[in-house]
C-alpha positions in Angstrom: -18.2 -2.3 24.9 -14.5 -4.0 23.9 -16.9 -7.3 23.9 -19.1 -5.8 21.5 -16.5 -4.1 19.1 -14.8 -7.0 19.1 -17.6 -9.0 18.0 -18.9 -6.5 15.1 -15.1 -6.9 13.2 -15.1 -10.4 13.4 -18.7 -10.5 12.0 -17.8 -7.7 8.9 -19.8 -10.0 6.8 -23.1 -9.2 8.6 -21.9 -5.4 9.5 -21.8 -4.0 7.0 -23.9 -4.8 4.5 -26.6 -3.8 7.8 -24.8 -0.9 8.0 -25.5 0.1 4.6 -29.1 -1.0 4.5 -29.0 1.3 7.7 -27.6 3.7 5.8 -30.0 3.7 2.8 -33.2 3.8 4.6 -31.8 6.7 6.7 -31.0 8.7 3.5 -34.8 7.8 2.2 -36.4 8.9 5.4 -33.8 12.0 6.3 -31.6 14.9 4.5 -28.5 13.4 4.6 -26.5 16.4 3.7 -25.7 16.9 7.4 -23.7 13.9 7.9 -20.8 15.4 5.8 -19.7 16.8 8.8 -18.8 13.4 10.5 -16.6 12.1 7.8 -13.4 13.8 9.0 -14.1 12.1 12.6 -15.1 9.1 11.5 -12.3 8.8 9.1 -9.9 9.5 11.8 -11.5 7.1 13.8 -11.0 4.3 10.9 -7.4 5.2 10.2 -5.6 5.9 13.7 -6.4 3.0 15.5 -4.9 0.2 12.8 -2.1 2.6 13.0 -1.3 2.4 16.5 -1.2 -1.5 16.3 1.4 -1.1 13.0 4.7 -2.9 13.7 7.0 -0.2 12.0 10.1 -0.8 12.8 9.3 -5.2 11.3 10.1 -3.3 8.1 14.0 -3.2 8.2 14.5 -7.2 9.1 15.6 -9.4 6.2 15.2 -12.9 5.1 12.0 -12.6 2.5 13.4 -10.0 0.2 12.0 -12.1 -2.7 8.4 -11.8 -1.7 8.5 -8.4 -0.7 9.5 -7.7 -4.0 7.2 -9.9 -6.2 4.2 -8.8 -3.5 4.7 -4.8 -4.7 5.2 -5.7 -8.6 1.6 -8.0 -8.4 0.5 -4.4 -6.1 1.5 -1.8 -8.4 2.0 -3.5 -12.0 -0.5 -5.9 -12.2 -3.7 -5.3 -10.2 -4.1 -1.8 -10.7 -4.1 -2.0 -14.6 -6.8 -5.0 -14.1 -9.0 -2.9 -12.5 -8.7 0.0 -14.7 -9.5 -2.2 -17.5 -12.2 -3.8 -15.5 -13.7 -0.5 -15.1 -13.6 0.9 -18.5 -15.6 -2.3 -19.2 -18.1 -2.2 -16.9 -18.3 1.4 -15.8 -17.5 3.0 -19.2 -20.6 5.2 -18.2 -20.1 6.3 -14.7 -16.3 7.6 -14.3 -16.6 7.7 -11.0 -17.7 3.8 -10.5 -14.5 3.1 -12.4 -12.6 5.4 -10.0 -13.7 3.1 -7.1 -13.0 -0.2 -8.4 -9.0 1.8 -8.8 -8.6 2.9 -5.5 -10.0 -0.6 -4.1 -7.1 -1.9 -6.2 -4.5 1.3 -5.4 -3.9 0.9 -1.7 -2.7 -2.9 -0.6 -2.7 -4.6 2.5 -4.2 -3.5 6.0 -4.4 -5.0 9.2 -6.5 -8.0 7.8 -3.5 -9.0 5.6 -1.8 -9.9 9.4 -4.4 -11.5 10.6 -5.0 -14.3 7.8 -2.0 -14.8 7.1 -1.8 -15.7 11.1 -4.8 -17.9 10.6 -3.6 -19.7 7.6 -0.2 -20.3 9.3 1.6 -18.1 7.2 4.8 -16.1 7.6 4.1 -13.6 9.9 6.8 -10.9 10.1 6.5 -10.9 6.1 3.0 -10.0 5.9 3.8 -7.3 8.5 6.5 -5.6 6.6 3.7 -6.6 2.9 1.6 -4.4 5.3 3.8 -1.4 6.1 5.3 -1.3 2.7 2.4 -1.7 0.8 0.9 0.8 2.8 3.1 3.9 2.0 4.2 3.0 -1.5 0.2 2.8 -1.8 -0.7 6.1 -0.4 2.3 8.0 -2.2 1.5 6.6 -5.7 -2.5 6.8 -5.5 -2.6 10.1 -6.8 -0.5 9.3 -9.8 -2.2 6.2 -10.8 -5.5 8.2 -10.6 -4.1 11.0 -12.4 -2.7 8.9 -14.8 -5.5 6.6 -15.4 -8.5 8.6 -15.3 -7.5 12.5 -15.2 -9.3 12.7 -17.9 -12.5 11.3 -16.9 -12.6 12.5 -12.8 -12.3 16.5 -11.7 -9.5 15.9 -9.3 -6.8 18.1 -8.3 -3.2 16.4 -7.4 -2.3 18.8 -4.4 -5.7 18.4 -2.6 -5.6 14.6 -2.8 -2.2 14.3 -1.3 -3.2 16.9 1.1 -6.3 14.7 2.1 -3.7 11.6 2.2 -1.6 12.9 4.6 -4.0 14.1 6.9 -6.1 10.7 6.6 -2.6 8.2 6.4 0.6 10.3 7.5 -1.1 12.1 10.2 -2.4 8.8 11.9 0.5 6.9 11.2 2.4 9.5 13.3 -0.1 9.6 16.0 -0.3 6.1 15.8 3.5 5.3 16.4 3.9 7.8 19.1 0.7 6.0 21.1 2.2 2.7 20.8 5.1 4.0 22.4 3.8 6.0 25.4 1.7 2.5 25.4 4.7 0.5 25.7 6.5 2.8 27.8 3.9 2.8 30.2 2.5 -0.3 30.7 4.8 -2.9 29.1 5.4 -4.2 25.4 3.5 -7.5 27.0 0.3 -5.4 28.5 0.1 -3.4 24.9 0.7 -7.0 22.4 -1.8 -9.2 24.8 -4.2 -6.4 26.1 -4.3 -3.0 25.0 -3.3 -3.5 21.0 -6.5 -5.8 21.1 -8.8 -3.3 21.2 -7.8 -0.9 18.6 -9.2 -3.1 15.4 -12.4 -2.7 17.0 -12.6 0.7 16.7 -11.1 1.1 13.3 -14.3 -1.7 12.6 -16.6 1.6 14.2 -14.8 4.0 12.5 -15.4 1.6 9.0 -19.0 1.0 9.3 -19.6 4.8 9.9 -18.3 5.3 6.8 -20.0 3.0 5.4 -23.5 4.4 6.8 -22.7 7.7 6.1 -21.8 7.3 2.4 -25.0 4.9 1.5 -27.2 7.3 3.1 -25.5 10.1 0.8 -26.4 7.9 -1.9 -29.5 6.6 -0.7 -32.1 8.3 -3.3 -29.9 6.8 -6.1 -29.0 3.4 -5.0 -33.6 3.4 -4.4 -33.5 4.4 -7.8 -31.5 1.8 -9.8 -31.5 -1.3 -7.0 -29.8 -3.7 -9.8 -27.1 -1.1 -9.9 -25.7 -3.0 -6.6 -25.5 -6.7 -8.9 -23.7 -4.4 -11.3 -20.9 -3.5 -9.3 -20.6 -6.7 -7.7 -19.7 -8.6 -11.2 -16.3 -6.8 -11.9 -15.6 -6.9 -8.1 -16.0 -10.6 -8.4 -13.9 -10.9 -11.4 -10.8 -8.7 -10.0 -10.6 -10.9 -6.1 -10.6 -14.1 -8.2 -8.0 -13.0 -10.5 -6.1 -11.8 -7.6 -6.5 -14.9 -5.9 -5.5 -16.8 -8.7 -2.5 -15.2 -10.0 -0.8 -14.6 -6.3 -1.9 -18.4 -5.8 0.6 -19.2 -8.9 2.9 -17.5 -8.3 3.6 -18.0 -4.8 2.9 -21.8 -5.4 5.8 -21.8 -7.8 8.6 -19.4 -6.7 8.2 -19.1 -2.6 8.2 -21.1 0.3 4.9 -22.1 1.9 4.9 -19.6 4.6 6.0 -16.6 2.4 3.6 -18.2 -0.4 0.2 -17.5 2.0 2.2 -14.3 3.0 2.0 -13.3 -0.6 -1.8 -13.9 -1.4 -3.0 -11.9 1.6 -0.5 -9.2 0.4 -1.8 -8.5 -2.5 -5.3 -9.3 -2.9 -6.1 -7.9 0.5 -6.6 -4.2 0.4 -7.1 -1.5 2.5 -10.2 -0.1 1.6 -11.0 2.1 4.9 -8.0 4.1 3.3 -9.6 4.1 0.1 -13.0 5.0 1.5 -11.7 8.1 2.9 -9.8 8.9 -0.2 -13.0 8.7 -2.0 -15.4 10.2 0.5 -12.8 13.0 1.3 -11.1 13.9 -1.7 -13.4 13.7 -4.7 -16.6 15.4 -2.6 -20.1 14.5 -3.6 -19.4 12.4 -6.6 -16.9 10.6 -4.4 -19.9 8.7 -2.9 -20.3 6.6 -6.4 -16.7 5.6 -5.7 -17.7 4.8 -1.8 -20.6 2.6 -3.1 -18.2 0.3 -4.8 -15.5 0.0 -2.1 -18.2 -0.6 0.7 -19.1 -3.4 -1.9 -15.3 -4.4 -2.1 -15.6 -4.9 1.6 -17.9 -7.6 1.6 -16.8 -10.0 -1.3 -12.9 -9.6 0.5 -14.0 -10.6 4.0 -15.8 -13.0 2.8 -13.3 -14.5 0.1 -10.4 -14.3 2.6 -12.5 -16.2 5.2 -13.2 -19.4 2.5 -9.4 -19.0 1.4 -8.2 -19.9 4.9 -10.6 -23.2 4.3 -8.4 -24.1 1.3 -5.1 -23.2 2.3 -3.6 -26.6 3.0 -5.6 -28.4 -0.1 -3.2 -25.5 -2.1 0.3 -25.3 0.0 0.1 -28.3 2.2 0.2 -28.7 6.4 1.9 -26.4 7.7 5.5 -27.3 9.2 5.5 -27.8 12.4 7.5 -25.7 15.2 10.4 -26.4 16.5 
């Protein structure tokens, strides 16, 4: 099974876009309607077990202060505008479209910022605190942004959505931390790093592509309806990563050491989108589904992206230095 789960979030390229062409020809076939009731569990599922591998305490150690800070101002002053404006242009029409492309952009970093940055022979301990950082400021100023941005456009009411984040965030993050260290306690910090912490990611990958099936086949009859509407949403997705890419390249090329440079890009353009697929699925009901179709979009084109960006790392920063 841990073989299997394991296999399924490295291969999130081939998941789940199965997962959502499972998930379309089970709406065609089948009254979806019933599957409401799994999205609490399976959003659960998603949430508390990337939370239970979360280095917290990583947070309060110095010596990157520098791209901490130019790693939230690209998070919160930058990339959220772009995709606002990205969907006004493209989703002028559908409101709730535009609301997905925004909370694919609202909520930064998530596990897979660690990892890349591991595998591109970044600076560890800074994407970890990029991460945990990102992670809160995220969740506490979603509502805002959204509010802010497109109250206008998008029934949403402030109270329920910061209800629904702390029960889908807060919640798990407790849980989460007080796992790890029952974890620890009982069977060693080395058991739970090498062994047991291991097998979380694969079932927050579960807990992702249940989602995923769950809000296509809600959508189902729709996306049957107008398939081009999938190309459509891919365009401004396209358009934001590569911006993304290409302004945290910059920047971190020019103002931070290599290691806190590759720290940097996978900071910011990586974003958690399980969290903003249970926003949209849990706060905005039915018409949250639009916003679902776009992040399980978002999901594909960042996997992928992050994968090829690896592959170009040392053209961009040069070898890595080696350890002493």
């Amino acid at each position: 099974m841990w073989q299997l789960l394991g296999t399924l979030n490295k291969k999130l390229t081939v998941a789940i876009p199965a997962m959502m062409l499972a998930g379309i020809a089970f709406g065609l076939l089948v009254d979806a309607a019933f599957l409401k009731s799994l999205i609490l569990p399976f959003t659960f599922l998603m949430v508390y077990p990337m939370m239970v591998t979360l280095k917290l305490k990583q947070v309060l150690e110095g010596g990157d202060l520098k791209a901490q800070l130019l790693t939230q101002v690209i998070n919160f002053t930058i990339i959220p505008f772009a995709a606002f404006i990205a969907g006004r242009v493209f989703f002028d029409d559908n409101p709730y479209m535009a609301l997905g492309l925004l909370l694919a952009a609202l909520v930064p970093t998530s596990g897979m910022t660690i990892s890349w940055t591991g595998f591109a022979k970044g600076n560890l301990a800074a994407a970890v605190k990029m991460t945990v950082v990102g992670l809160i400021l995220g969740s506490l100023a979603t509502p805002f942004y959204v509010k802010a941005l497109l109250g206008t456009q998008v029934e949403m009411n402030l109270s329920q959505i910061y209800q629904q984040i702390a029960l889908i965030v807060f919640l798990p993050m407790v849980a989460g931390y007080a796992t790890q260290q029952l974890m620890i306690k009982h069977f060693g910090r080395e058991d739970f790093q090498n062994r047991l912490a291991l097998r979380f990611p694969g079932l927050s990958t579960l807990g992702v592509l249940g989602i995923v099936f769950i809000a296509m086949a809600l959508k189902a009859k729709a996306v049957a309806a107008q398939p081009d509407q999938l190309l459509r949403i891919c365009i401004p997705l396209l358009l934001l990563y590569a911006f993304n890419y290409l302004l945290s390249t910059i920047l971190g090329k020019r103002l931070l050491p290599r290691g806190d440079a590759i720290a940097l890009v996978y900071g910011t353009v990586m974003r958690n989108l399980s969290i903003a697929l249970a926003v949209a699925i849990n706060a905005f009901g039915q018409p949250g589904s639009e916003a679902a179709l776009v992040i399980a979009m978002a999901y594909i084109i960042q996997v992928q992206s992050a994968a090829w960006y690896v592959k170009f790392t040392t053209r961009i920063f040069g070898p890595a230095e080696p350890q002493s």
